[in-house]
C-alpha positions as CSV (number, residue, x, y, z in Angstrom):
1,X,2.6,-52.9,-39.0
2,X,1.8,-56.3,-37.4
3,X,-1.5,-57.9,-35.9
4,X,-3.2,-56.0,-33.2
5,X,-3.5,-59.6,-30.4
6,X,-5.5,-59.9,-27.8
7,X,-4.2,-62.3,-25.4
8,X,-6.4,-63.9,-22.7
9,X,-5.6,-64.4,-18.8
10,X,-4.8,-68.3,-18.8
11,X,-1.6,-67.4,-22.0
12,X,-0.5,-64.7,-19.0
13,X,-0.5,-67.2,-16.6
14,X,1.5,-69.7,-18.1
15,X,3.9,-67.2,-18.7
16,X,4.1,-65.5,-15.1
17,X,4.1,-69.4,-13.3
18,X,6.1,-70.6,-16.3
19,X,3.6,-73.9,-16.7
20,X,2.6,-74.5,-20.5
21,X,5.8,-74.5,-23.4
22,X,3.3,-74.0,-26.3
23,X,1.5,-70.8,-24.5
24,X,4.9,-69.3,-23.9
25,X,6.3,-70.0,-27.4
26,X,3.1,-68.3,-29.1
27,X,3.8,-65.6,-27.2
28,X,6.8,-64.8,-27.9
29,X,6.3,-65.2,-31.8
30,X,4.2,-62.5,-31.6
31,X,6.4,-60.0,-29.4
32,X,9.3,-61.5,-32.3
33,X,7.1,-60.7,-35.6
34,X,6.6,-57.5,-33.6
35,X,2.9,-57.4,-33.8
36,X,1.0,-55.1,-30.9
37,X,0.0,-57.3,-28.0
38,X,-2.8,-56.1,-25.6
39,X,-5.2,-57.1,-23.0
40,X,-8.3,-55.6,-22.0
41,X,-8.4,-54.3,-18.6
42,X,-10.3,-57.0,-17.2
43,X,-7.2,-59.5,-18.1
44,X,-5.6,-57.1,-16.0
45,X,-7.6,-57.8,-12.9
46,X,-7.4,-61.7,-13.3
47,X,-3.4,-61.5,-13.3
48,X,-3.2,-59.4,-10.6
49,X,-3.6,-61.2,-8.1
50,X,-0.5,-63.5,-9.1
51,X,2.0,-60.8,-8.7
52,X,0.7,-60.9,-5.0
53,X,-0.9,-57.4,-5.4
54,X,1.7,-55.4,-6.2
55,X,0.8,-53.0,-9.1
56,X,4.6,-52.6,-10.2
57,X,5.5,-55.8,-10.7
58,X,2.2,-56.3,-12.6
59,X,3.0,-53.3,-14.7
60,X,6.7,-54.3,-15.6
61,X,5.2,-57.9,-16.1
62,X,3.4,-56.6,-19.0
63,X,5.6,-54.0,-19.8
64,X,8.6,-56.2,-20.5
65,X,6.6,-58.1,-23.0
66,X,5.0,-55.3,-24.6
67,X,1.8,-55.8,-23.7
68,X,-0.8,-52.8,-23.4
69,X,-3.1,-52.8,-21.5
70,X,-6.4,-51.0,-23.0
71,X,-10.2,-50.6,-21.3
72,X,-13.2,-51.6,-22.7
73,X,-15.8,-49.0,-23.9
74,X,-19.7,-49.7,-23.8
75,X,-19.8,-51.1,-27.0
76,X,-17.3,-54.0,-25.7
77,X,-19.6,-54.4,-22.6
78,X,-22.8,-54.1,-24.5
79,X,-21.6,-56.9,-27.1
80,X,-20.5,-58.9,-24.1
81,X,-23.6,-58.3,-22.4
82,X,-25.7,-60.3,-25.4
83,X,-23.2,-63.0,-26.0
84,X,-24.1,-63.6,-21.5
85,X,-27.7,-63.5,-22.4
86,X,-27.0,-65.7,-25.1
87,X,-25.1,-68.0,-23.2
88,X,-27.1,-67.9,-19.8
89,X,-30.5,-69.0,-22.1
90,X,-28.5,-72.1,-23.5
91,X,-27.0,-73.0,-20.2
92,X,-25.2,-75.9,-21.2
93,X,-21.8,-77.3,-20.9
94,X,-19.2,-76.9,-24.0
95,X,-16.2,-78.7,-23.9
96,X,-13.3,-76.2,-24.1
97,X,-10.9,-78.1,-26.6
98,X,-13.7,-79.6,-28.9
99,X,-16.7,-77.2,-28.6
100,X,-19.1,-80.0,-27.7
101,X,-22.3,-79.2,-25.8
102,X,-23.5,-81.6,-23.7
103,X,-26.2,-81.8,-20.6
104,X,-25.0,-83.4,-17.4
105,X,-28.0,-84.9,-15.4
106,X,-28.5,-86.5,-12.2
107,X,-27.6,-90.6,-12.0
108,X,-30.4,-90.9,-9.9
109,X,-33.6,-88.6,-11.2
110,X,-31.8,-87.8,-13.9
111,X,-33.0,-84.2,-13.7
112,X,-30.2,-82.0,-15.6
113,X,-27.7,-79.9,-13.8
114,X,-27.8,-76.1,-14.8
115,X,-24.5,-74.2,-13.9
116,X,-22.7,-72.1,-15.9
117,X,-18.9,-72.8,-16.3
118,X,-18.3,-69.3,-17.8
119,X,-18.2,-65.9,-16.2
120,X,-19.5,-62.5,-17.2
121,X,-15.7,-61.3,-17.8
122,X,-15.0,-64.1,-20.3
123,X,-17.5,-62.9,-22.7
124,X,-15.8,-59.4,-22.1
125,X,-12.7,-60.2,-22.8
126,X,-14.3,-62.1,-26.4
127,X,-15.8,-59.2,-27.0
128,X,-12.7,-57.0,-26.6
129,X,-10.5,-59.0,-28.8
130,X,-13.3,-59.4,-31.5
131,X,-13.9,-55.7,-31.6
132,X,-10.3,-54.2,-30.6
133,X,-8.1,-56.5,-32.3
134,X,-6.7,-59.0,-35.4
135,X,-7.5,-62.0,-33.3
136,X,-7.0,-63.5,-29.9
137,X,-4.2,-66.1,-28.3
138,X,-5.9,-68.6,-26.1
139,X,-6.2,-72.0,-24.9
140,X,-9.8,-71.9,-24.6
141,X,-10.5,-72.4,-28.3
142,X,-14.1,-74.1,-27.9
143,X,-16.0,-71.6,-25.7
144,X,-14.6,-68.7,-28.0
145,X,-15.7,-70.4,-31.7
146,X,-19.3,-71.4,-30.1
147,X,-19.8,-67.4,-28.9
148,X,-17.4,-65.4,-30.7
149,X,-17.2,-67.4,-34.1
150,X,-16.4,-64.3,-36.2
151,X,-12.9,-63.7,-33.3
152,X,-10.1,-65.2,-35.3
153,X,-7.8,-67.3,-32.8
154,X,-4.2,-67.4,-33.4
């Protein structure tokens, strides 16, 4: 039986608006080596949107790839819900690609700028694919090893 992989929002995107090679590719090694592909139902939501809001066109989307598309129980929220806290405490910026933190402040005063650059549904999604699967394909490898470094990335 192959890997049970989680595959984030931006890998879906890519594929449905046909925009990065190397997403694409990785994506279909894994339908080839026949390894379960899923997404947590919250991926669902994100993607919806592109097939203009039409539910079967979503479904055959990720039906014609083999992609499942599971929900998330309260442990996957609850373990979400920390790695928020966590990440709402720190508020800091972390490069995506290198995992650098970093505090932007004002030229002027400078004062540093709080906002977060993450959403609550990110950190479900990390906790999905650490909990529900073998590892997760992404391009946001920096925000994922900083909060979820135990979530293998493939």
């Amino acid at each position: 039986m192959g890997l049970r992989v989680s595959i984030d929002t931006r890998i879906l995107f890519d594929l449905a608006l046909d925009q990065n090679p190397e997403s694409i590719l990785k994506l279909k090694m894994h339908r080839d080596d026949r390894d379960i592909m899923l997404v947590c139902g919250t991926v669902y939501g994100e993607i919806y949107p592109v097939f203009k809001h039409n539910k079967l066109d979503a479904d055959l989307f990720l039906s014609d790839l083999g992609i499942k598309v599971e929900m998330c129980g309260k442990e996957e929220f609850a373990y979400a819900g920390e790695k928020w806290l966590e990440y709402s405490r720190k508020r800091r910026f972390v490069c995506p690609a290198c995992s650098t933190a970093f505090k932007p402040a004002c030229p002027h005063c400078n004062a540093v700028i709080r906002f977060r650059q993450h959403i609550l549904s990110d950190f479900v999604i990390g906790a999905f694919s650490e909990l529900r699967s073998d590892g997760l394909l992404t391009r946001d490898y920096g925000y994922y090893r900083t909060y979820f470094p135990n979530l293998k990335r493939l």
